[in-house]
N, C-alpha and C positions, 0 to 999 in steps of 0.2 A: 395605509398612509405612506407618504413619499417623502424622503428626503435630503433634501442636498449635501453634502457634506463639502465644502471647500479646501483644498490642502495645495502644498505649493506643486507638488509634482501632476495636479490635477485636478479632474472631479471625479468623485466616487460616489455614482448611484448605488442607493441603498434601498430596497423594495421589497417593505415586512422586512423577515431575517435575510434576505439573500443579498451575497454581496457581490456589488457584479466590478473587475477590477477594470481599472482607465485602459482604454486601449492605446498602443504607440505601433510606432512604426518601426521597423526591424532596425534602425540604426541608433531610433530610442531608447530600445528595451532589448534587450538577453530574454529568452525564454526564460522558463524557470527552471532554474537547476534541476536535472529530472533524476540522477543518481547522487548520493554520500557513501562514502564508508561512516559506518556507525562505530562506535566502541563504549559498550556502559551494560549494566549500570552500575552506576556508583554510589554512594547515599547521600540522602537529600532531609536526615530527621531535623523537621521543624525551619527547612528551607536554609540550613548549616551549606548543604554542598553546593551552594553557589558561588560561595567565599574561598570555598574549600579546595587545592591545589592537587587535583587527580594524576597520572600517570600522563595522560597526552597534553597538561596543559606544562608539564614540568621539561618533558623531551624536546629535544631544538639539538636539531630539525626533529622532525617526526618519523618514525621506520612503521612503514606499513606493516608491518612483521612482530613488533611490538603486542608484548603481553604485559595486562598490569592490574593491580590489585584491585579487584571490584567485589559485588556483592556477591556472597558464594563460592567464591574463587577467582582465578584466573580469566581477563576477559582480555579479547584482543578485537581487531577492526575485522568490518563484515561490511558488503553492500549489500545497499538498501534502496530501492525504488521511489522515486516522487510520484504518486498518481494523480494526475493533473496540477503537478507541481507540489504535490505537499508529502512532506514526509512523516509517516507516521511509526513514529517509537513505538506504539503497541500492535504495532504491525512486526515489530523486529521479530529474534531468536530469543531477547531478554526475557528474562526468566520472573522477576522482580520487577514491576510497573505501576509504582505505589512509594511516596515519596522517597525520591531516587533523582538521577540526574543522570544525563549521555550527551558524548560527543559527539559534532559531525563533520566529516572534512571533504572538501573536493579540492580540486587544482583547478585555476584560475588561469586561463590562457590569454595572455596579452598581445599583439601586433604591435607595440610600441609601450615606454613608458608613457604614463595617461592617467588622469584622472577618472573615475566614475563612481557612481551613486547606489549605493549598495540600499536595497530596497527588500525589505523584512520581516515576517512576523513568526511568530511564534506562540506554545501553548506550553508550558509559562514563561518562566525567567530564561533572559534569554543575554548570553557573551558572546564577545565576536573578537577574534583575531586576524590578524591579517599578517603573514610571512612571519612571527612569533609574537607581534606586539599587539596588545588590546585596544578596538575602535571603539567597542560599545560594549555598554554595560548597564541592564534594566531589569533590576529583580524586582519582578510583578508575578501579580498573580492572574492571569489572561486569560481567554479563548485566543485562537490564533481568529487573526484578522491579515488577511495578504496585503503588502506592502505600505503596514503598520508604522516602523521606523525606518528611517534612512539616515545614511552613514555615509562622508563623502570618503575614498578609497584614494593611496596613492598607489594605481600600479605599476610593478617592475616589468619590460618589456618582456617575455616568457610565461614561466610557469610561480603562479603566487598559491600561497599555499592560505584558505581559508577555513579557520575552524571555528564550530561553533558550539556552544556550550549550551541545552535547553533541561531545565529543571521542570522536577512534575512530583506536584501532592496529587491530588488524585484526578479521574476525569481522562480524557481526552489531554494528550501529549504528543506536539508535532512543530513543525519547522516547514516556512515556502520561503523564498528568497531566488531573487534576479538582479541585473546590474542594470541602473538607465544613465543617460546619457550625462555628462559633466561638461568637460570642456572637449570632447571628441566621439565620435560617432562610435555605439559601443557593438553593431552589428557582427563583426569579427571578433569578439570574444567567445572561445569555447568553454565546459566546463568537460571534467576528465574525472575518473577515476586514481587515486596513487597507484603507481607502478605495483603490483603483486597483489592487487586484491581485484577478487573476482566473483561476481554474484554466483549466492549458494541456494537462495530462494527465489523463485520469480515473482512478477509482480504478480497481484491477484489475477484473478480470471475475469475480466470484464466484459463479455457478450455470451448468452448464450442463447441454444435453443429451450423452452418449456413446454410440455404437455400439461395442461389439468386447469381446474380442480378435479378429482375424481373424489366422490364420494363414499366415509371411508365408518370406522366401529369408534367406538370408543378411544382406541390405539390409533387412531387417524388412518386405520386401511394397513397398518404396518406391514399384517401377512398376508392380506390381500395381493392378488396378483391382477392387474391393469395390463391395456392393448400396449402400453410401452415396454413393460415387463415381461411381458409375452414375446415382443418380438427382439428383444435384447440379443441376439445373436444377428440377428438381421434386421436392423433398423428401417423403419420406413418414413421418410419423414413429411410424403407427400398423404400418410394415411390419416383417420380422423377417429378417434377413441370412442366411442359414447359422445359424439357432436364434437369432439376435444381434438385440435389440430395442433399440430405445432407451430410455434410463433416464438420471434424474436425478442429477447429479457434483456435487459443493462442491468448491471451493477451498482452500487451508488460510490463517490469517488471512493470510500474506502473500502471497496472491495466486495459488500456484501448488499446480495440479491433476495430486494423484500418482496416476500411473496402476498402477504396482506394485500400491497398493491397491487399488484400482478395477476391477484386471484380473488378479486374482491365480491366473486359472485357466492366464494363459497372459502367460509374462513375461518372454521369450527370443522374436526372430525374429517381431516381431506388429507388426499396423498396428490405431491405433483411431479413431477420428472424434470430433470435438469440434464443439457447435454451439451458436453463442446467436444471437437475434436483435435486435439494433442499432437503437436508434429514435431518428430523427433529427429536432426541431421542423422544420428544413427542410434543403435540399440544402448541403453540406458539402465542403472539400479538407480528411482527415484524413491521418493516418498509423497505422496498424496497428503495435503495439509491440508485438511477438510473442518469446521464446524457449522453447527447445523441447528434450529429450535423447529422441532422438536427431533425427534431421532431420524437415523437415516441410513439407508444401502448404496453401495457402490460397486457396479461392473465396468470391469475393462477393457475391452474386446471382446465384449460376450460371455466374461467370466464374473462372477462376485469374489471381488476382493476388500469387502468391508460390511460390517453390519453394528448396527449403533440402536439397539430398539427403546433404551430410555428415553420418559421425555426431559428436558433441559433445556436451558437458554442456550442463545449460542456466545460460544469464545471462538476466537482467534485460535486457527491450529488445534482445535479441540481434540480430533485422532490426527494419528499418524500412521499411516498405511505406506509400506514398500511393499514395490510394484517393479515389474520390467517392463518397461516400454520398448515397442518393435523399432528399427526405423520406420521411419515416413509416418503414416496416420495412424494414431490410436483412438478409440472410441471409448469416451468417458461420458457412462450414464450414472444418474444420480437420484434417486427418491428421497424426498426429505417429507415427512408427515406433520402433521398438525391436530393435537387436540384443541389448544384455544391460547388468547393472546398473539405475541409474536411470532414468526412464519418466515425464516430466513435461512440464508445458508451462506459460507465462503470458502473460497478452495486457490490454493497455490500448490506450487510444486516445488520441495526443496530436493537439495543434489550435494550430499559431502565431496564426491571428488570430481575435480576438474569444473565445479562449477554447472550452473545452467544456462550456458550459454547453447546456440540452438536448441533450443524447448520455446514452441510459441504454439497460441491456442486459434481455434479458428471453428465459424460453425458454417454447417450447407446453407444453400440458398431455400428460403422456402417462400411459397406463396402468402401474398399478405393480404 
């Protein structure tokens, strides 16, 4: 069934669950803010920390460098990734993802003082500041819906400082937001990062290559060895397993690659291969942020630096594997098994010092 949904900024096709957003033209619409620094969490019992006046909303101005009393101890700002525009708190380093609450700031780049339309959603409650004073204020209990509410903006011609406050009982916790047009064309708006903070996790891994299903025991093939496992020092990617080629896999926006669909011929008792390859500007001490349903191996260069043979659902960051990465190309293969149910996997890459900036993922070309 199909629906119209009328609103002032537009039409917004809705088709079953999928929501598809209005389209505008670059002087309409801001992309969507694709980085925040994040800082949280904070507590949220019984939806109190909405009210509740945390560390970043009390500071004016803000110090990217700023540490302050959160759940556990000490929390301070970290960036964090929009993947197709949406930012996901249980995507963070947070530790705590269960009625809690976090902050999110970018800086707001203006070509002139200007009005525009700050366009919004969020998974739950959701505040918004703008240079220290509050525009908006909607404590609900949500999914996020992309550009949900709108908020008209005065901005200062430079750098505006926008924070936002999103509250989470449980579920699915996140933030999308872009700026559209008011009384001036908003195309020349950037967003920014604050000065001194610098991404520590990349975003997820969204393309890779797959091998399988391979047909597997009880344990889905765990110690089973397969033609991808075989040639792990020397990948072939033009070769074909047991009828089994490799072929190109997506992600889904939050990161994580369902194999159910992917491998629908065979989705009980299977082992399949997951591969991208990691480019490094120069030699690296990372950490592999991997989870997985059911368990899973991981080589890197031809070598196993992880083995996971329980079975389990998957979490976010489930291991954590340090790793050297060479410069230039590293070869990250991946097994994840399946006795029955769910059949997925997600994998980033974090970096304590100096950040992960040059680390990007990439896979060969293969025939389709």
């Amino acid at each position: 069934m199909v629906h119209w949904r009328g609103v002032a900024r537009g039409l917004t096709l809705v088709v079953g669950c999928m929501l598809v957003a209005p389209a505008f033209a670059e002087d309409d619409a801001t992309p969507y803010v694709p980085k925040w620094a994040v800082c949280g969490p904070f507590a949220n019992d019984n939806g109190g920390g909405f009210d509740t006046a945390y560390g970043p909303e009390k500071e004016k101005p803000l110090d990217a460098k700023s540490q302050y009393d959160g759940l556990g101890g000490k929390v301070s700002w970290e960036a964090a990734e929009a993947n197709d525009g949406v930012l996901n708190f249980l995507g963070t380093s947070f530790q705590n993802k269960e009625n809690v609450c976090a902050y999110a700031w970018v800086k707001v780049k203006a070509p002139k003082e200007m009005s525009a339309k700050l366009s919004i959603g969020s998974d739950d409650g959701l505040k918004v500041w703008l240079n220290g004073a509050v525009v908006h204020s909607n404590a609900v209990d949500r999914g996020l819906t992309k550009d949900e509410d709108t908020v008209t903006l005065k901005l200062k011609a430079g750098e505006n400082d926008l924070v936002c406050k999103v509250t989470q009982g449980g579920g699915d916790w996140s933030l999308a937001a872009r700026l559209l047009k008011a009384d001036a064309p908003v195309g020349e708006i950037t967003f920014a990062l604050p000065p001194g903070i610098s991404a520590t996790v990349t975003a997820f891994v969204k393309q890779y290559l797959i091998c399988g299903p391979f047909a597997g025991d009880d344990n889905g093939g765990y110690d089973q060895v397969y033609g991808p496992e075989r040639d792990v020092k020397d990948l072939k990617f033009d070769a074909a397993y047991d009828g089994k080629k490799w072929r190109e896999a997506k992600a889904n926006d939050a990161g994580v690659l369902n194999f159910v669909d992917l491998c629908a011929d065979r989705t009980e008792n299977a082992s399949v291969y997951a591969y991208v390859t990691i480019k490094a500007a120069k030699a690296a001490e990372v950490s592999l942020k991997l989870g997985s349903d059911d368990g899973c191996k991981a080589w890197l260069n031809g070598k196993q630096v992880h083995a996971a043979p329980d079975p389990r659902g998957l979490g976010v960051d489930q291991d954590t594997v340090a790793v050297k990465l060479d410069a230039g190309e590293n070869k990250l293969l991946v097994k994840v098994v399946q006795q029955g149910g769910d059949w997925s996997m997600c994998l980033r890459i974090a970096k304590a010092k100096d950040g992960v900036d040059g680390l990007t993922f990439e896979t060969p070309k293969v025939a389709k």
